[in-house]
N, CA, C and O of each residue as an XYZ file, in Angstrom:
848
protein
N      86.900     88.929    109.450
C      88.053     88.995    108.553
C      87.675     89.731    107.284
O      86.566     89.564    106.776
N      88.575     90.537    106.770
C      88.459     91.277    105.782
C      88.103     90.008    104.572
O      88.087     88.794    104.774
N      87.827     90.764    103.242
C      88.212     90.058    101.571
C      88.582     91.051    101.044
O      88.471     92.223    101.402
N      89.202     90.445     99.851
C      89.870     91.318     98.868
C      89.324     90.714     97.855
O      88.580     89.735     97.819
N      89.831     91.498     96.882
C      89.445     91.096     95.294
C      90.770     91.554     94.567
O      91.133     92.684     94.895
N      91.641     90.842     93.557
C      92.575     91.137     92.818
C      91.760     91.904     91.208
O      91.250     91.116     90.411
N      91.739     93.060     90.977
C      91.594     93.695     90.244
C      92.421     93.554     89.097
O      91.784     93.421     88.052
N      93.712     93.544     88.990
C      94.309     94.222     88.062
C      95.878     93.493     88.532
O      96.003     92.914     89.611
N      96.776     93.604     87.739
C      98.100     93.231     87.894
C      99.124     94.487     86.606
O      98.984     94.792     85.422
N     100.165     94.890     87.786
C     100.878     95.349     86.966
C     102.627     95.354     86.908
O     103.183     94.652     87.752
N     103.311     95.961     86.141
C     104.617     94.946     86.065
C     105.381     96.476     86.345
O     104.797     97.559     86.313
N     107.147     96.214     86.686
C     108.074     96.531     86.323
C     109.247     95.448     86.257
O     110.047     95.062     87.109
N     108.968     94.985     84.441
C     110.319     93.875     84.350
C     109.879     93.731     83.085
O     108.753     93.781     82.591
N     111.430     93.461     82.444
C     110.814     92.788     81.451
C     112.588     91.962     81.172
O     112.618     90.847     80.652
N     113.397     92.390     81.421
C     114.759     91.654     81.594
C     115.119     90.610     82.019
O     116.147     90.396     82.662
N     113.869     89.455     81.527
C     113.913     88.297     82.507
C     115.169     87.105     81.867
O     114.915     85.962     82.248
N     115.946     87.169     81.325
C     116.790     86.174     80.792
C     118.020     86.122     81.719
O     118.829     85.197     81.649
N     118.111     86.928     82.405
C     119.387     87.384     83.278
C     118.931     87.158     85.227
O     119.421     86.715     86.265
N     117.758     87.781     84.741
C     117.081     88.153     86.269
C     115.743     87.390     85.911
O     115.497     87.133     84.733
N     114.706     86.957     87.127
C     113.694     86.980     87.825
C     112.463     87.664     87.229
O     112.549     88.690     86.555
N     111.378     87.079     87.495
C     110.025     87.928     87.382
C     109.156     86.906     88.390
O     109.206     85.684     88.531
N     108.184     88.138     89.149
C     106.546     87.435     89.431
C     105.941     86.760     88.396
O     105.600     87.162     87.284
N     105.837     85.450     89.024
C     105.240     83.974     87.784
C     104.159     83.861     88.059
O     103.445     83.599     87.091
N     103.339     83.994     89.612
C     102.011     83.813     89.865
C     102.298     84.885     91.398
O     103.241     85.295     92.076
N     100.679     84.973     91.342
C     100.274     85.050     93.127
C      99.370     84.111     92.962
O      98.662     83.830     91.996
N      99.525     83.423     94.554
C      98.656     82.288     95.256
C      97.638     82.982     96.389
O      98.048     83.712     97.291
N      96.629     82.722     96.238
C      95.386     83.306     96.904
C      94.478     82.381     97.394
O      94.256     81.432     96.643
N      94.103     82.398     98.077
C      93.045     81.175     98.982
C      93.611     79.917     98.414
O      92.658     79.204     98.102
N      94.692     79.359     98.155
C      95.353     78.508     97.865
C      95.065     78.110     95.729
O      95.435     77.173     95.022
N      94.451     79.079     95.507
C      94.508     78.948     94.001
C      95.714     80.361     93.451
O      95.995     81.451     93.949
N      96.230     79.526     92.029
C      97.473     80.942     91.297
C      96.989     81.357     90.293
O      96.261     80.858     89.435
N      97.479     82.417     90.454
C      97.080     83.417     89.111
C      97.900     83.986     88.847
O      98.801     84.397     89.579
N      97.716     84.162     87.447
C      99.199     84.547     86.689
C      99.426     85.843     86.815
O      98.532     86.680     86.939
N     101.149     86.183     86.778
C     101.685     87.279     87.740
C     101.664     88.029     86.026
O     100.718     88.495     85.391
N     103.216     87.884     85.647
C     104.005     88.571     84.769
C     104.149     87.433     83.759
O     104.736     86.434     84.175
N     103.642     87.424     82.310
C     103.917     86.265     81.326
C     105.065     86.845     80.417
O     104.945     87.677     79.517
N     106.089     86.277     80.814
C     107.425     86.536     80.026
C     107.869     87.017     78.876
O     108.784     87.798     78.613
N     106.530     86.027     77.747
C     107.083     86.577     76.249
C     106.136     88.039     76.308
O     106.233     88.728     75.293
N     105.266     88.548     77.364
C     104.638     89.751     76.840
C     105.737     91.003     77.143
O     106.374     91.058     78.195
N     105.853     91.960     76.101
C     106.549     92.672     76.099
C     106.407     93.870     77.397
O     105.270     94.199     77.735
N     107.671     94.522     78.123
C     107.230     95.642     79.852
C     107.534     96.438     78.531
O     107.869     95.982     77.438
N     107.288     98.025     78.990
C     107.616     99.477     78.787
C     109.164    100.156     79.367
O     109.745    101.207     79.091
N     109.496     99.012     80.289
C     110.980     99.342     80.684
C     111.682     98.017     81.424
O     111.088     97.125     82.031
N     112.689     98.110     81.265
C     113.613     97.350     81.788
C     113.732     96.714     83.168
O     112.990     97.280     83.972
N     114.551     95.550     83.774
C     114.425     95.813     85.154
C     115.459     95.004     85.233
O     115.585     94.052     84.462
N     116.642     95.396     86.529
C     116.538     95.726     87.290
C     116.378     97.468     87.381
O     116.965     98.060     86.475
N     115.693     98.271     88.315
C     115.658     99.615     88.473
C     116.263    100.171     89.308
O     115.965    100.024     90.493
N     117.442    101.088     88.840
C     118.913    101.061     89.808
C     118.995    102.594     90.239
O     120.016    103.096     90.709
N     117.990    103.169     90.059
C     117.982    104.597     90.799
C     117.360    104.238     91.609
O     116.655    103.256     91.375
N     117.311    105.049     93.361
C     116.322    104.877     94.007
C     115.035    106.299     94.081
O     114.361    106.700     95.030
N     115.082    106.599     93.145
C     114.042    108.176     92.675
C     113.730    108.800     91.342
O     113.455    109.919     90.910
N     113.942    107.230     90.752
C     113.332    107.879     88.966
C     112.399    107.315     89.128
O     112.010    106.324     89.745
N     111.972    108.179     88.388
C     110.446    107.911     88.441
C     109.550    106.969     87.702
O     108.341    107.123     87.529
N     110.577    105.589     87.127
C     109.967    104.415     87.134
C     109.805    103.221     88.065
O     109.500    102.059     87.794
N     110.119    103.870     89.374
C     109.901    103.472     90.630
C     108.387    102.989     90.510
O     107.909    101.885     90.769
N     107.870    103.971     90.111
C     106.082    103.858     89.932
C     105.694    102.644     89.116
O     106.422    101.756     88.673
N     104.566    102.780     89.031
C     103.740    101.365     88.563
C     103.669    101.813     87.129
O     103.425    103.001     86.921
N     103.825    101.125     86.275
C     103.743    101.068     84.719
C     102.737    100.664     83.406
O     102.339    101.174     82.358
N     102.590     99.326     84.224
C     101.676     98.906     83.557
C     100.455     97.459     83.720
O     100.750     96.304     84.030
N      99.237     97.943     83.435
C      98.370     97.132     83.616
C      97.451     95.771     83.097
O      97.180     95.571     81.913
N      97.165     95.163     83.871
C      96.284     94.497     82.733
C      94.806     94.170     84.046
O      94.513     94.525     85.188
N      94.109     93.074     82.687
C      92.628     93.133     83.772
C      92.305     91.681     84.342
O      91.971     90.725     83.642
N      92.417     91.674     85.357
C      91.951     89.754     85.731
C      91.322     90.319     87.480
O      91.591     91.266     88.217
N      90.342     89.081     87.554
C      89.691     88.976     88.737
C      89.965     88.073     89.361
O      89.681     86.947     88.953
N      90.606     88.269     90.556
C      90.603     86.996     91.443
C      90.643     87.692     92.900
O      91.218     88.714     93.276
N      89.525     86.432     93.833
C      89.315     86.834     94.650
C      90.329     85.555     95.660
O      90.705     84.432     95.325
N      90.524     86.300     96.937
C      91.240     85.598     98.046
C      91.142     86.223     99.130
O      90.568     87.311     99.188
N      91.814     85.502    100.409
C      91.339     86.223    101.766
C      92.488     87.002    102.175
O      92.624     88.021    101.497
N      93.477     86.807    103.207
C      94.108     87.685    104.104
C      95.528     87.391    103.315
O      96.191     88.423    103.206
N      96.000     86.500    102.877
C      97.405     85.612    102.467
C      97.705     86.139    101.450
O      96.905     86.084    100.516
N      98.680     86.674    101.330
C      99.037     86.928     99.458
C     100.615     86.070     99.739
O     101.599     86.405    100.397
N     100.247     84.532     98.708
C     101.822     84.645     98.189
C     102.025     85.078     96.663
O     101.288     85.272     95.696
N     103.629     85.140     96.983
C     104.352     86.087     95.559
C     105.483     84.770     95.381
O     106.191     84.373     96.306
N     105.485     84.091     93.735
C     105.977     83.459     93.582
C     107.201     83.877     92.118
O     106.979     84.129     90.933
N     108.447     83.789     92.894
C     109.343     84.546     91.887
C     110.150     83.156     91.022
O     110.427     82.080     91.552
N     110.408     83.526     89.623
C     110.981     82.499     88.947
C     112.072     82.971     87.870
O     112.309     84.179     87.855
N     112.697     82.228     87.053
C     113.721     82.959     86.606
C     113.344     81.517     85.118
O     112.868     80.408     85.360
N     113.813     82.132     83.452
C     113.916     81.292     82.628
C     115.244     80.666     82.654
O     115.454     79.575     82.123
N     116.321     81.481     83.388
C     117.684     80.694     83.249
C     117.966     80.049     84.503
O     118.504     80.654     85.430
N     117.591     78.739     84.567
C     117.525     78.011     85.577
C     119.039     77.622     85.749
O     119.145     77.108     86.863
N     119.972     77.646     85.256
C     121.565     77.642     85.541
C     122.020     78.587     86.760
O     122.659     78.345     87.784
N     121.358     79.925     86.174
C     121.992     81.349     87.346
C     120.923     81.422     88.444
O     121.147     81.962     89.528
N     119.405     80.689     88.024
C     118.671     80.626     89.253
C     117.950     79.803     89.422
O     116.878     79.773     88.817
N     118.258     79.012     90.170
C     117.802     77.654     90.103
C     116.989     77.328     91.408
O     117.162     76.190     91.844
N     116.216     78.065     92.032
C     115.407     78.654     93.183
C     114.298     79.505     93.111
O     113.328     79.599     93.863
N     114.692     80.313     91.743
C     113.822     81.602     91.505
C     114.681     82.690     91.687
O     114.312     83.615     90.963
N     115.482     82.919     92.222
C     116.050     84.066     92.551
C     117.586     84.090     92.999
O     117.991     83.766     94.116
N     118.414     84.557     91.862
C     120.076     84.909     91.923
C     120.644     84.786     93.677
O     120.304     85.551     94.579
N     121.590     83.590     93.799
C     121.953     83.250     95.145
C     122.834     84.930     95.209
O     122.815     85.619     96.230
N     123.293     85.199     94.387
C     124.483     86.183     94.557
C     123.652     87.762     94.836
O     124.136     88.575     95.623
N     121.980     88.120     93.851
C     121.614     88.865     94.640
C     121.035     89.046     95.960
O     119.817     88.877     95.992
N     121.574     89.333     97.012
C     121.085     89.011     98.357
C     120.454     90.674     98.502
O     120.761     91.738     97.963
N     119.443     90.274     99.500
C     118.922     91.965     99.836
C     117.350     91.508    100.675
O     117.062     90.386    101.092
N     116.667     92.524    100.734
C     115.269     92.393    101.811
C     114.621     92.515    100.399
O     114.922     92.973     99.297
N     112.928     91.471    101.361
C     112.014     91.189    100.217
C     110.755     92.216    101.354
O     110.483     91.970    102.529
N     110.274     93.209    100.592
C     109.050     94.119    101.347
C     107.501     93.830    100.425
O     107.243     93.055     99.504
N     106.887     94.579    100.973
C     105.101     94.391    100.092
C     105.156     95.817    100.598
O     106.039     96.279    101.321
N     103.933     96.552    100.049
C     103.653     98.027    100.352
C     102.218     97.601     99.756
O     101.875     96.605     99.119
N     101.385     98.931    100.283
C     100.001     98.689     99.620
C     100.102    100.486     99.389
O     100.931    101.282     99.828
N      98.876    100.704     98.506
C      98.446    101.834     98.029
C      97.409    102.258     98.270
O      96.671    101.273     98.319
N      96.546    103.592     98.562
C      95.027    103.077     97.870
C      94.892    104.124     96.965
O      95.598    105.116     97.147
N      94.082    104.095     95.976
C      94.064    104.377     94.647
C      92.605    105.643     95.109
O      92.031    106.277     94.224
N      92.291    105.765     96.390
C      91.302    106.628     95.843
C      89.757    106.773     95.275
O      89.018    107.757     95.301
N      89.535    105.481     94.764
C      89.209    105.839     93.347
C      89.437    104.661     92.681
O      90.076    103.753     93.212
N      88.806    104.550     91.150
C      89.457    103.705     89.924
C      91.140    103.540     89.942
O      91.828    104.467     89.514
N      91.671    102.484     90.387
C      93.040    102.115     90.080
C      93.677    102.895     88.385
O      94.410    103.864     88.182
N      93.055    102.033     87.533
C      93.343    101.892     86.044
C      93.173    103.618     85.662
O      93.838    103.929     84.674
N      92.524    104.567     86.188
C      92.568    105.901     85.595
C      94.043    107.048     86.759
O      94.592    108.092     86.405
N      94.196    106.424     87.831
C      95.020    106.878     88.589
C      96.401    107.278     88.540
O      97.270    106.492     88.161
N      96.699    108.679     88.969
C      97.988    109.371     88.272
C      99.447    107.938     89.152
O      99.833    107.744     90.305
N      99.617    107.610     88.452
C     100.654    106.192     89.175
C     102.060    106.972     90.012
O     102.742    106.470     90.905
N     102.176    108.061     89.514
C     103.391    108.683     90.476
C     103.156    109.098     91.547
O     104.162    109.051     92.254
N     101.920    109.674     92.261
C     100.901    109.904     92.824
C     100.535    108.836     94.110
O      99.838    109.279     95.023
N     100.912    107.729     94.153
C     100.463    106.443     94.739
C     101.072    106.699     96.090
O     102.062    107.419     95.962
N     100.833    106.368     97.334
C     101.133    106.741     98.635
C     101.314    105.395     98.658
O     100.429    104.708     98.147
N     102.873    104.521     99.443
C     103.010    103.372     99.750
C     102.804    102.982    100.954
O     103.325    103.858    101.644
N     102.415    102.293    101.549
C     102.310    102.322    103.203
C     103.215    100.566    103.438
O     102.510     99.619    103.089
N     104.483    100.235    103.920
C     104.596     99.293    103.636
C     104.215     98.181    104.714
O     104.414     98.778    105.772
N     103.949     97.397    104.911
C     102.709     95.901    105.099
C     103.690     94.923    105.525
O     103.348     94.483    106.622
N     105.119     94.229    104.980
C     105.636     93.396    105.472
C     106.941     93.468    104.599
O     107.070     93.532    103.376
N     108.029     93.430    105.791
C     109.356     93.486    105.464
C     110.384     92.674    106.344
O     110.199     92.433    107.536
N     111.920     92.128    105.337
C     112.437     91.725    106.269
C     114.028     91.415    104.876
O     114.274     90.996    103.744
N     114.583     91.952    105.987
C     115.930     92.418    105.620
C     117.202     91.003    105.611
O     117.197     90.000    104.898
N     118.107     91.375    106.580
C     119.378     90.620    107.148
C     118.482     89.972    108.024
O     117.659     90.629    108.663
N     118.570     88.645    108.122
C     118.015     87.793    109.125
C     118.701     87.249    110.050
O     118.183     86.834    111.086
N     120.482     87.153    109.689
C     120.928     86.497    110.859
C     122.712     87.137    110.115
O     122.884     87.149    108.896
N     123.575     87.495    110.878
C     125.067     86.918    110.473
C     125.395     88.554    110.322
O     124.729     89.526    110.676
N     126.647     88.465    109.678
C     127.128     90.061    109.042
C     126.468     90.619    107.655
O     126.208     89.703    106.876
N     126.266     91.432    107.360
C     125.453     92.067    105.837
C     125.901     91.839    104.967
O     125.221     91.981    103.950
N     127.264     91.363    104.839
C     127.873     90.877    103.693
C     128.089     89.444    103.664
O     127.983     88.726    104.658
N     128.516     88.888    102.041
C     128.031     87.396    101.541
C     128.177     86.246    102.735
O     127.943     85.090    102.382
N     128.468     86.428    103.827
C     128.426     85.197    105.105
C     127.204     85.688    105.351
O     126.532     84.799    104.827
N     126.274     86.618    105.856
C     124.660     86.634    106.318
C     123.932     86.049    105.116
O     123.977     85.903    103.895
N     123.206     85.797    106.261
C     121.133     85.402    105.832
C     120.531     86.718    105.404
O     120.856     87.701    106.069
N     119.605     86.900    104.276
C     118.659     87.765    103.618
C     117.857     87.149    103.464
O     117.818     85.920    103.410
N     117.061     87.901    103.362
C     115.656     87.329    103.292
C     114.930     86.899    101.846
O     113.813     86.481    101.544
N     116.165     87.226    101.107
C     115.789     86.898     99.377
C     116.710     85.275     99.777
O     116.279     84.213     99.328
N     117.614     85.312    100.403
C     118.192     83.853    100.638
C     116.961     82.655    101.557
O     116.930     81.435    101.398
N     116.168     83.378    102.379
C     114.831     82.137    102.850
C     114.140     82.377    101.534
O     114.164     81.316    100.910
N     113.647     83.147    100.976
C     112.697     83.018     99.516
C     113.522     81.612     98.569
O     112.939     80.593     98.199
N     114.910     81.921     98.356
C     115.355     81.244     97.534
C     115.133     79.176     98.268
O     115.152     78.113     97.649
N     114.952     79.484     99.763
C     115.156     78.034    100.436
C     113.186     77.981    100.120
O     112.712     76.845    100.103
N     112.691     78.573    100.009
C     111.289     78.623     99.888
C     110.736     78.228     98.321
O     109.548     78.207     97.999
N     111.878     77.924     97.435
C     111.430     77.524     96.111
C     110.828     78.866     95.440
O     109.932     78.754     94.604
N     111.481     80.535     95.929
C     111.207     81.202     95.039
C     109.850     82.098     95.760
O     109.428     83.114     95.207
N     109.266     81.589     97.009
C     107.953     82.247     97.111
C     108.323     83.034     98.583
O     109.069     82.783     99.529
N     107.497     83.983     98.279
C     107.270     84.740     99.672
C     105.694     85.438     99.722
O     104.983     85.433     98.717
N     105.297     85.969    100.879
C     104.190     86.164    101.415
C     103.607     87.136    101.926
O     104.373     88.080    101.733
N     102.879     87.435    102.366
C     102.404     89.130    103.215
C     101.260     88.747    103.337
O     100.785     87.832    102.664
N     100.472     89.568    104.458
C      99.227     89.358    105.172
C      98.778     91.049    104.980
O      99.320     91.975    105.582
N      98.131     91.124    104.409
C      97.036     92.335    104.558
C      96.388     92.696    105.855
O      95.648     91.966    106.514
N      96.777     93.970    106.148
C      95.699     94.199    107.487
C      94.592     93.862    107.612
O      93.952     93.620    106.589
N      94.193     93.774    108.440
C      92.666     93.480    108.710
C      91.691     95.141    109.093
O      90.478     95.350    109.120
N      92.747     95.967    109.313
C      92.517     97.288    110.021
C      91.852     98.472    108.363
O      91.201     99.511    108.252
N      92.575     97.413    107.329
C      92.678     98.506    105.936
C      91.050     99.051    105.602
O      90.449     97.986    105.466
N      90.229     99.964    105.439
C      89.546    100.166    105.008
C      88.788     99.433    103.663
O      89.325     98.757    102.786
N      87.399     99.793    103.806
C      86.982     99.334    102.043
C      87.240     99.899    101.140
O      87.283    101.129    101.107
N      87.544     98.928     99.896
C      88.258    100.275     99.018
C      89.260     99.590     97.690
O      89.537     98.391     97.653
N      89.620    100.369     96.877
C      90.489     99.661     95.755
C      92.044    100.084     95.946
O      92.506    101.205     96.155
N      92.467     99.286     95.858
C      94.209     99.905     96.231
C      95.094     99.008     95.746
O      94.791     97.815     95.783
N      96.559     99.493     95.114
C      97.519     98.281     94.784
C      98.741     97.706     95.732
O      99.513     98.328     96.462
N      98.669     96.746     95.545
C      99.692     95.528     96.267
C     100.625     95.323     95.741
O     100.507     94.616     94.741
N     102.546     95.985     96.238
C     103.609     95.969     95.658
C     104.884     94.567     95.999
O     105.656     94.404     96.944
N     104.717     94.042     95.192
C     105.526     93.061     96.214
C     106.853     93.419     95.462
O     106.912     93.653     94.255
N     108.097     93.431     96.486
C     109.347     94.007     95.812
C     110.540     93.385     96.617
O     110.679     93.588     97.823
N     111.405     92.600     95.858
C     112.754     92.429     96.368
C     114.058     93.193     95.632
O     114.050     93.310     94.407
N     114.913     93.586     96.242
C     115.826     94.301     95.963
C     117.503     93.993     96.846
O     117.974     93.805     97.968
N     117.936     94.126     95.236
C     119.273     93.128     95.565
C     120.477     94.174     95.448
O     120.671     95.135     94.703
N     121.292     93.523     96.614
C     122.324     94.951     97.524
C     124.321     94.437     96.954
O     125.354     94.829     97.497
N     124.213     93.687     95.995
C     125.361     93.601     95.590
C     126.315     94.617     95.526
O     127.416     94.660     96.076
N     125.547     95.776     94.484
C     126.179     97.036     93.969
C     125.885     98.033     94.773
O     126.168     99.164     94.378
N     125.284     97.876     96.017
C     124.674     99.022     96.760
C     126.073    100.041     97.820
O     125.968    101.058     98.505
N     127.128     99.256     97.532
C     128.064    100.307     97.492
C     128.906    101.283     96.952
O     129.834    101.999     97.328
N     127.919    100.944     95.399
C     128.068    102.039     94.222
C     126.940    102.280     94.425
O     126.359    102.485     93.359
N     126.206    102.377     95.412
C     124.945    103.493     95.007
C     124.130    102.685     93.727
O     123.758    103.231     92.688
N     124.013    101.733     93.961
C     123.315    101.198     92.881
C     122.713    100.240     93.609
O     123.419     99.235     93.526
N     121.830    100.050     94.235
C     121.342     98.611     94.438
C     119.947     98.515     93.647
O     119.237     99.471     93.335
N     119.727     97.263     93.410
C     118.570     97.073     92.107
C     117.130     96.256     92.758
O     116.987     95.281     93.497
N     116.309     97.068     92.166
C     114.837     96.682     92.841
C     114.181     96.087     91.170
O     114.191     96.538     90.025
N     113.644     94.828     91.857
C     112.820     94.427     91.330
C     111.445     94.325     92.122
O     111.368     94.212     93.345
N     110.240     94.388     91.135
C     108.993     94.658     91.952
C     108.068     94.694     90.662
O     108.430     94.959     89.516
N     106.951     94.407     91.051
C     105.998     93.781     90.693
C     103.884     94.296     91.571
O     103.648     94.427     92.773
N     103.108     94.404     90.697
C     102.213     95.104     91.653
C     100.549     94.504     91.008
O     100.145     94.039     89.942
N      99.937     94.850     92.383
C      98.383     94.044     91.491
C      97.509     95.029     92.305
O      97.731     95.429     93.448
N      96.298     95.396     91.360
C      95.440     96.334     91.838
C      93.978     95.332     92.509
O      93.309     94.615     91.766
N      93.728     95.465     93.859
C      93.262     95.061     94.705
C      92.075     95.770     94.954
O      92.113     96.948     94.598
N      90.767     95.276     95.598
C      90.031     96.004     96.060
C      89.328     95.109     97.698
O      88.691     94.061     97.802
N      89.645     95.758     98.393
C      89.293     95.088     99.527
C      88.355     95.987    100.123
O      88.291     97.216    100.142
N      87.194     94.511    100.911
C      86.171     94.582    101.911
C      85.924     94.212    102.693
O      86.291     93.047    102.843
N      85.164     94.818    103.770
C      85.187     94.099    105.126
C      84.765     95.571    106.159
O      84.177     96.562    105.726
N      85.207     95.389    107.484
C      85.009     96.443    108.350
C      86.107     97.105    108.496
O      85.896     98.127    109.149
N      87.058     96.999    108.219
C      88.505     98.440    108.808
C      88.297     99.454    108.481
O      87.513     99.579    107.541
N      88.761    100.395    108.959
C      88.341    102.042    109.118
C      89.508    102.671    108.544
O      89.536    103.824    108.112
N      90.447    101.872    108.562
C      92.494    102.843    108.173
C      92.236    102.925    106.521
O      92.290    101.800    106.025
N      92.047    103.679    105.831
C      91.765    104.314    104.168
C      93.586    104.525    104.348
O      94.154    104.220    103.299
N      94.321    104.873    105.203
C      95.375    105.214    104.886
C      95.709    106.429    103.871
O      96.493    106.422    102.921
N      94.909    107.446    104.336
C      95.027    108.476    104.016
C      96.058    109.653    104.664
O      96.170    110.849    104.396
N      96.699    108.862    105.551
C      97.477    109.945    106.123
C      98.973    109.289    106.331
O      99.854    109.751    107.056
N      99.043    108.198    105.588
C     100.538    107.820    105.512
C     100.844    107.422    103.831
O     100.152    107.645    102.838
N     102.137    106.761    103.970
C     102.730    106.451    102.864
C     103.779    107.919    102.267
O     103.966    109.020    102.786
N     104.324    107.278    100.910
C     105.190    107.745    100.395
C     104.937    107.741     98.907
O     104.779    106.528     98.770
N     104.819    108.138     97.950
C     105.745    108.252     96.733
C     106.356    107.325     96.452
O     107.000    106.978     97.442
N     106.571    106.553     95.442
C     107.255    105.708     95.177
C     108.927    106.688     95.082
O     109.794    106.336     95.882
N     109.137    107.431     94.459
C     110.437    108.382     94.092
C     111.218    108.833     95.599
O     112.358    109.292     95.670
N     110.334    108.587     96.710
C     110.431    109.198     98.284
C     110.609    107.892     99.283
O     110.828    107.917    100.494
N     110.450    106.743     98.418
C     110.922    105.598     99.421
C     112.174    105.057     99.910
O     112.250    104.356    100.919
N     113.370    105.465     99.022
C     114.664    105.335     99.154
C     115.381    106.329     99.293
O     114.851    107.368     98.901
N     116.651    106.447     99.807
C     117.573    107.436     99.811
C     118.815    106.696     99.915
O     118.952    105.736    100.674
N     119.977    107.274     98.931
C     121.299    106.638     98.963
C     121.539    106.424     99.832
O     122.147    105.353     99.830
N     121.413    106.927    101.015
C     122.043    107.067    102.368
C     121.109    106.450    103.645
O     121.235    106.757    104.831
N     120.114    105.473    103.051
C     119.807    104.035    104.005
C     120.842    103.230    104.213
O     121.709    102.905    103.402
N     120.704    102.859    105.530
C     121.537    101.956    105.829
C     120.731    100.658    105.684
O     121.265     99.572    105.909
């Protein structure tokens, strides 16, 4: 089995009175702190283009924590009235993870630049796409707010970041649907050979109005 090492954590949010933020990740069953509320982001969130280029990762900080194959992502909200789960019943939408690899030093790395390869996703789970279906931000919300992803075992050695992102499809028939997301710079070891050098995307190249 592979290890990892949590390097680094970085944000897109800072609009948390309305909406949601990453409160911790849980790792070999210990948490570490995600996004601390009163610290001030560089931009706003929710992020309602799907190709500006604050799609990308923003900003960093430095903490070490090590864990094995499990990443949970634990989402929370300060206005426990509008979310009282962690996460807005009314935004419904798919919760994904993507990984990166950085190459290289994470913290010196051009962030627009980042190739996503995505790791674990899951959309409409059961019913019609509109407010009668299941989403998968609706099991997070029956989950007290948390969701999860498993790292390959196949990933190469190496430093790379971990995107965990839900995105909510209210307005997504104005062409607006809103991603929230959240990211931690990782360095994993072990035997896999996939560097993932020959896939991924751009953060600005992961969406198009015209997903269904």
């Amino acid at each position: 089995m592979s290890r990892f090492l949590i390097i680094g954590t970085a944000l897109l949010a800072s609009n948390v009175a309305a909406h949601s933020y990453l409160k911790t990740f849980t790792l070999d069953g210990v948490d570490y702190e995600g996004f601390s509320r009163w610290n001030p982001s560089p931009t706003l969130m929710p992020l309602d283009g799907v190709s500006v280029p604050r799609m990308r990762v923003l900003r960093w900080t430095s903490r070490a924590l090590t864990f094995w194959q499990h990443c949970f992502f634990f989402w929370t909200s300060d206005d426990k009235e509008i979310n009282l789960n962690g996460w807005a019943e009314s935004h419904r939408g798919p919760v994904i993870t993507y990984i990166a690899p950085c190459n290289g030093d994470c913290a010196s790395i051009d962030k627009t630049q980042l190739k996503w390869t995505k790791i674990a996703e899951e959309g409409l789970v059961s019913g019609p796409a509109h407010t009668e279906g299941v989403w998968a931000t609706d099991k997070l919300r029956e989950n007290g707010g948390v969701n999860s992803a498993t790292i390959p075992s196949s990933i190469a050695p190496g430093k790379y970041v971990i995107r965990n992102e839900l995105i909510a499809l209210h307005r997504a028939h104005l062409s607006e649907p809103e991603f929230y997301m959240q990211c931690g710079n990782i360095e994993v070891t072990g035997s896999g050979t996939d560097n993932l050098s020959g896939s991924g995307d751009v953060a600005s190249q992961l969406y198009s109005t015209s997903d269904e």
